[in-house]
DOVO-588459 format. One line per 5 residues: number of its first residue (from 1); their letters; for each residue x, y, z of N, C-alpha, C, CB. Coordinates in steps of 0.2 Angstrom, whole numbers, plus 5000, padded with zeros to 4 digits. Atoms other than C-alpha are relative to their C-alpha. Glycine has a CB too. Example, Ala and Ser with C-alpha at 12.3 -4.5 7.8 and 13.67 -1.06 7.14 Angstrom:
BEGIN
1> as> 5004/4994/5000/5062/4978/5039/5004/5006/5000/4995/5000/5006 | 4996/4994/4999/5068/4995/5036/4996/5005/5003/5002/5002/4993;
# end
This chain:
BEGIN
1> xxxxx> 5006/5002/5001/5744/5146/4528/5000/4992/5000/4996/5002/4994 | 5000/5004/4999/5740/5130/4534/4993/4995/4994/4999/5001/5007 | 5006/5002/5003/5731/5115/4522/4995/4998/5003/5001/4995/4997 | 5008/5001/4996/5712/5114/4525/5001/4992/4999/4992/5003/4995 | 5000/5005/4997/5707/5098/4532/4991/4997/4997/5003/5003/5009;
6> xxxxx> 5006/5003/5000/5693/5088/4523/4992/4997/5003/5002/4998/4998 | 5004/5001/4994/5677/5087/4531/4998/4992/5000/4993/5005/5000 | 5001/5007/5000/5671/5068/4535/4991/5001/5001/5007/4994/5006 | 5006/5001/4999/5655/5062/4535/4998/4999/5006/4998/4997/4995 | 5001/5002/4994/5655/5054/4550/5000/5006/5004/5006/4996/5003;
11> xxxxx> 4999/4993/4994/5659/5072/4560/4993/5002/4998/5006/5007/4998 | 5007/4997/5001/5641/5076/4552/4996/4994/5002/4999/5003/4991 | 5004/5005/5000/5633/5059/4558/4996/4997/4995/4997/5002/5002 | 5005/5005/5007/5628/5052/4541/5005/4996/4997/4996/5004/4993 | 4995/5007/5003/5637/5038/4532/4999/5002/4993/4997/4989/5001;
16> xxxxx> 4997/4999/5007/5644/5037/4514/4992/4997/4996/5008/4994/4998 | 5006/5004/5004/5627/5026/4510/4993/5004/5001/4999/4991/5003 | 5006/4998/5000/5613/5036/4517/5003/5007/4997/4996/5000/5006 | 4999/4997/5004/5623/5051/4507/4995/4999/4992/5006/5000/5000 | 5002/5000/5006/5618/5044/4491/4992/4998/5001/5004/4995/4996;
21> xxxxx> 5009/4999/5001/5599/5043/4497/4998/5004/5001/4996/4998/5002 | 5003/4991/4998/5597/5061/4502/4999/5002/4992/5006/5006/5004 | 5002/4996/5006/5587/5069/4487/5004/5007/4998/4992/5002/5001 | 4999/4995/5002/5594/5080/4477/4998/5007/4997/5004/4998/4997 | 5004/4990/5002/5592/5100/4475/4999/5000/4993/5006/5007/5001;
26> xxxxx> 5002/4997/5007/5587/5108/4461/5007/5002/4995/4994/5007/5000 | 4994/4998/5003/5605/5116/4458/5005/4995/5000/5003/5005/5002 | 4995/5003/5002/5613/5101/4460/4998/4993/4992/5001/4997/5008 | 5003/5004/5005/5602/5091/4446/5001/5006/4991/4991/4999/5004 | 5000/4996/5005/5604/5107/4434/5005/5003/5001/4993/5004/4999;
31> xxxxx> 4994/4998/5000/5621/5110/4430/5002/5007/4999/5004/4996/4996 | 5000/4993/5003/5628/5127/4428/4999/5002/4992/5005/5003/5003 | 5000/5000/5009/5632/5125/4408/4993/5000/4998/5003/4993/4996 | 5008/5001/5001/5614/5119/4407/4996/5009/5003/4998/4992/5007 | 5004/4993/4997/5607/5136/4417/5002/5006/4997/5001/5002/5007;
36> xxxxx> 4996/4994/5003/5620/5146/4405/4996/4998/4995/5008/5001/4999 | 5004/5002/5010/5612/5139/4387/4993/5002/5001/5000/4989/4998 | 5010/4998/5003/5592/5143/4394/5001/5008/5001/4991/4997/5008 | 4997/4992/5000/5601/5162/4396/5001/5000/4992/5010/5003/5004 | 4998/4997/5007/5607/5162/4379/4994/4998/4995/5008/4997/4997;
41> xxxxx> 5007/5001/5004/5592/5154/4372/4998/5007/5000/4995/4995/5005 | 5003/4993/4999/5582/5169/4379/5004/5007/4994/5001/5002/5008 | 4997/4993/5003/5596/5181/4371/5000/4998/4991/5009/5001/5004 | 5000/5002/5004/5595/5173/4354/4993/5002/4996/5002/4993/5002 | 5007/4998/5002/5576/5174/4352/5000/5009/5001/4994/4997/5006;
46> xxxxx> 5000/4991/4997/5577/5192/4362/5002/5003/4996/5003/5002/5006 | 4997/4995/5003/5589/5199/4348/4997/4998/4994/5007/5000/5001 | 5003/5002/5008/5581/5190/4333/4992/5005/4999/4998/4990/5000 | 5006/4996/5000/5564/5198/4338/5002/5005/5001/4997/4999/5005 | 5000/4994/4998/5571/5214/4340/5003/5001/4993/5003/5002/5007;
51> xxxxx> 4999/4999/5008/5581/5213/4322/4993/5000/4997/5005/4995/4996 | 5006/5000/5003/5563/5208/4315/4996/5007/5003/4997/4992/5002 | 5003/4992/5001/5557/5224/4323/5000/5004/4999/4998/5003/5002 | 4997/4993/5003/5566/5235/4317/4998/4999/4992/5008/5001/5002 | 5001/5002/5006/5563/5227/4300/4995/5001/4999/5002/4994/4999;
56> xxxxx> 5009/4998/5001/5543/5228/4302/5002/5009/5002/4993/4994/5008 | 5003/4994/4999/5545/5246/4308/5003/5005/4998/4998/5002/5006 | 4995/4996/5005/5559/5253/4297/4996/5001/4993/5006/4995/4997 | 5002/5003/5007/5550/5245/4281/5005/5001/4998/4995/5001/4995 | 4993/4998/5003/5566/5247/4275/5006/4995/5001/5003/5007/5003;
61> xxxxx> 4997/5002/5000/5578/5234/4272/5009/5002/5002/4998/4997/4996 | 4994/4997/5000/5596/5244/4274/4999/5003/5007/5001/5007/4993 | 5002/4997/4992/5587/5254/4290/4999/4993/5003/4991/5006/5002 | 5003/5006/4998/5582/5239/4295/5004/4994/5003/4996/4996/4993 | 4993/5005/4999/5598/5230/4296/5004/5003/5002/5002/4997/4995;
66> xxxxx> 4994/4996/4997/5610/5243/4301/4995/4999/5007/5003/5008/4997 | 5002/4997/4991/5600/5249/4318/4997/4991/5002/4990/5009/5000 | 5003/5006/4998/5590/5231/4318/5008/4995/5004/4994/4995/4993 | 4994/5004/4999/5607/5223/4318/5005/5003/5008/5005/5001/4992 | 4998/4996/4992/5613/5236/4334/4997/4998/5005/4998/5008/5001;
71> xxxxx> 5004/4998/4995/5600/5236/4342/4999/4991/5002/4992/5005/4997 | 5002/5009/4997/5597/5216/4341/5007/4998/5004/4999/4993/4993 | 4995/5000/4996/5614/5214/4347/5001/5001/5007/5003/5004/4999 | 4999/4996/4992/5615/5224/4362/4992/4997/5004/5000/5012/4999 | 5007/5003/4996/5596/5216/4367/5004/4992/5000/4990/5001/4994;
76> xxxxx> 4996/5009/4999/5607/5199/4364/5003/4998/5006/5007/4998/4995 | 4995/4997/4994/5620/5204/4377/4997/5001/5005/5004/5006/4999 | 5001/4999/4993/5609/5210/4389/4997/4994/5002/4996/5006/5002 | 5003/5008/4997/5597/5196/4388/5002/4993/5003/4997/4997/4995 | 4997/5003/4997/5609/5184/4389/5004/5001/5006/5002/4998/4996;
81> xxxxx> 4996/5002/4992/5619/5188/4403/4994/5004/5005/5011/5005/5001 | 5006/4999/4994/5601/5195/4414/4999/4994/4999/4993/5005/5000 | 5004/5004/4999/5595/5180/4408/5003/4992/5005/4998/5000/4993 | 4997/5004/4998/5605/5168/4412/5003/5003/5008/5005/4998/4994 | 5002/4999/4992/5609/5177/4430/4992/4998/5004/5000/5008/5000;
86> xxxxx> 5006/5000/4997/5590/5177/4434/4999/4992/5000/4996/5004/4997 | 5000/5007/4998/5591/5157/4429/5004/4996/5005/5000/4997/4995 | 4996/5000/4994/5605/5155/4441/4997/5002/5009/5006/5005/4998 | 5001/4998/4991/5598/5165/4457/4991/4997/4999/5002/5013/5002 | 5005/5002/5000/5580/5157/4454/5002/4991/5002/4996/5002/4993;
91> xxxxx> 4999/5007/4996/5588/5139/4455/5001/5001/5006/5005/4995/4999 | 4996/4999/4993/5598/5144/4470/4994/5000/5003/5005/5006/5002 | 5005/4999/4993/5583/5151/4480/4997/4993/4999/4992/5006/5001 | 5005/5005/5001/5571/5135/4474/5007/4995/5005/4998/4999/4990 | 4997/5004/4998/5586/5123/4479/5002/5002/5009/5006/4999/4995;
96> xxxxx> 4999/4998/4995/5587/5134/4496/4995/4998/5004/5002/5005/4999 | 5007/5001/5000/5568/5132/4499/4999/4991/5000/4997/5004/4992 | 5003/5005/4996/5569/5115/4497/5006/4995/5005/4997/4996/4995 | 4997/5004/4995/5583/5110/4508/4997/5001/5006/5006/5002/5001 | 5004/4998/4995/5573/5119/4521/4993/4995/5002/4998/5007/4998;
101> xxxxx> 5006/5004/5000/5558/5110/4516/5003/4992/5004/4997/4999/4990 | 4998/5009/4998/5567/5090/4517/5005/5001/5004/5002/4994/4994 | 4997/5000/4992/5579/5096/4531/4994/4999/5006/5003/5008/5002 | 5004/4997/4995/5564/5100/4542/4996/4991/5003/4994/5009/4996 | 5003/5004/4998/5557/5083/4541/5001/4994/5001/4996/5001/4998;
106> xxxxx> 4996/5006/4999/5571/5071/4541/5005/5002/5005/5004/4997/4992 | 4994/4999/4996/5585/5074/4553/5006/4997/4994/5000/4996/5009 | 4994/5003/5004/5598/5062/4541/5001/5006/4994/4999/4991/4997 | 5000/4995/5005/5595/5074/4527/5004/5006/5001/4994/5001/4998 | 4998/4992/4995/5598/5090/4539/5007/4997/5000/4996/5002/5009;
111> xxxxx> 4994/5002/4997/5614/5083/4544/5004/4998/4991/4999/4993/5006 | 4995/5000/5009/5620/5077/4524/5002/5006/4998/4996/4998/4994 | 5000/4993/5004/5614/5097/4519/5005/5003/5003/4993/5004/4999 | 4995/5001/4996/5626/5100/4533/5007/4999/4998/4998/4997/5003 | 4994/5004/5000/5640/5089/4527/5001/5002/4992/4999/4991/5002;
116> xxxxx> 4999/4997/5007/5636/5095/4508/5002/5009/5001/4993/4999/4994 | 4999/4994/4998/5639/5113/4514/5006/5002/5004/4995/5002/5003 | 4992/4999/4996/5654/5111/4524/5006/4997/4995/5000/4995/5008 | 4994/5001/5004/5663/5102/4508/5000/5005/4996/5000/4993/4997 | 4996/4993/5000/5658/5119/4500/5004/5004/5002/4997/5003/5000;
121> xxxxx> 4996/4995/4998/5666/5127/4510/5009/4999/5001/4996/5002/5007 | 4994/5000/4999/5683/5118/4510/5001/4999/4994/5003/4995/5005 | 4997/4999/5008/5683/5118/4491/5003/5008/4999/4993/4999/4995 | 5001/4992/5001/5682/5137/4492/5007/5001/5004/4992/5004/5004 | 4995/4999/4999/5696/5135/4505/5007/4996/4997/4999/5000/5006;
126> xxxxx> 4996/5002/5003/5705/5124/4495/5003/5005/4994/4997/4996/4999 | 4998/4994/5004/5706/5138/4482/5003/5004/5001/4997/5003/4997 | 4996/4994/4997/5712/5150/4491/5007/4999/5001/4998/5001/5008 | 4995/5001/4998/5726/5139/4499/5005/4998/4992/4999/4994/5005 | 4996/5002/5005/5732/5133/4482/5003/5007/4996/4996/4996/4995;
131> xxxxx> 5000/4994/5004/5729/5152/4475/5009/5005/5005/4989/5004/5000 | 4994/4996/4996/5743/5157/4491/5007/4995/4998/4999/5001/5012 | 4994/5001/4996/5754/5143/4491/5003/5001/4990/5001/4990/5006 | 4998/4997/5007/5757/5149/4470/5002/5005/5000/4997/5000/4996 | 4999/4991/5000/5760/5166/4474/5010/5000/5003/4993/5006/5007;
136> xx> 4994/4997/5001/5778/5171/4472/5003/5005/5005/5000/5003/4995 | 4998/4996/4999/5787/5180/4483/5005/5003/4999/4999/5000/5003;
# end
């Protein structure tokens, strides 16, 4: 397997300087850590509110805490990792949506989102080649 071959800006028609004036996406402004912490938020609340309802509809402190404590748990878990999925694939479209938008009415832009899409894609092959030329035979 041959080393991938970094893409250049020039091959995409845009320079190093009008890079840094193309507006940035929504996912590139809102890091992924950042889109994982408003997941666990949600799961945090989600499982606290759900101990507290078992608490109100137990009336029973012992019922209340055993099943509330299950049950808030497992509403933690899911909340957090739906939740945090759903704030991940909502940036993505939104940052998809508006590459479309400020591609459509700049050509230099079109061509950067271009040039940012093709150094995805040799990161991705970067990984690969490092992940073969490690492998043992």
């Amino acid at each position: 397997m041959d080393k991938p071959i970094p893409p250049k800006p020039e091959d995409y028609g845009v320079t190093a300087q009008e890079l840094r004036l193309i507006p940035k996406l929504l996912n590139q402004r809102i890091t992924r850590t950042l889109q994982l912490k408003i997941g666990l938020i949600g799961g945090l609340v989600s499982g606290a509110g759900s101990l507290w309802g078992m608490f109100a509809k137990t009336e029973s402190i012992i019922h209340g805490a055993f099943f509330g404590g299950v049950i808030g748990f497992i509403v933690f878990l899911m909340v957090s990792f739906l939740g945090s999925s759903l704030v991940v694939l909502i940036t993505n479209v939104i940052s998809y949506f508006q590459s479309l938008y400020f591609g459509r009415f700049n050509e230099n832009t079109r061509l950067a989102y271009h040039y940012f899409n093709a150094n995805k894609e040799y990161d991705k092959s970067m990984k690969l080649y490092e992940r073969y030329r490690q492998k043992k035979y």
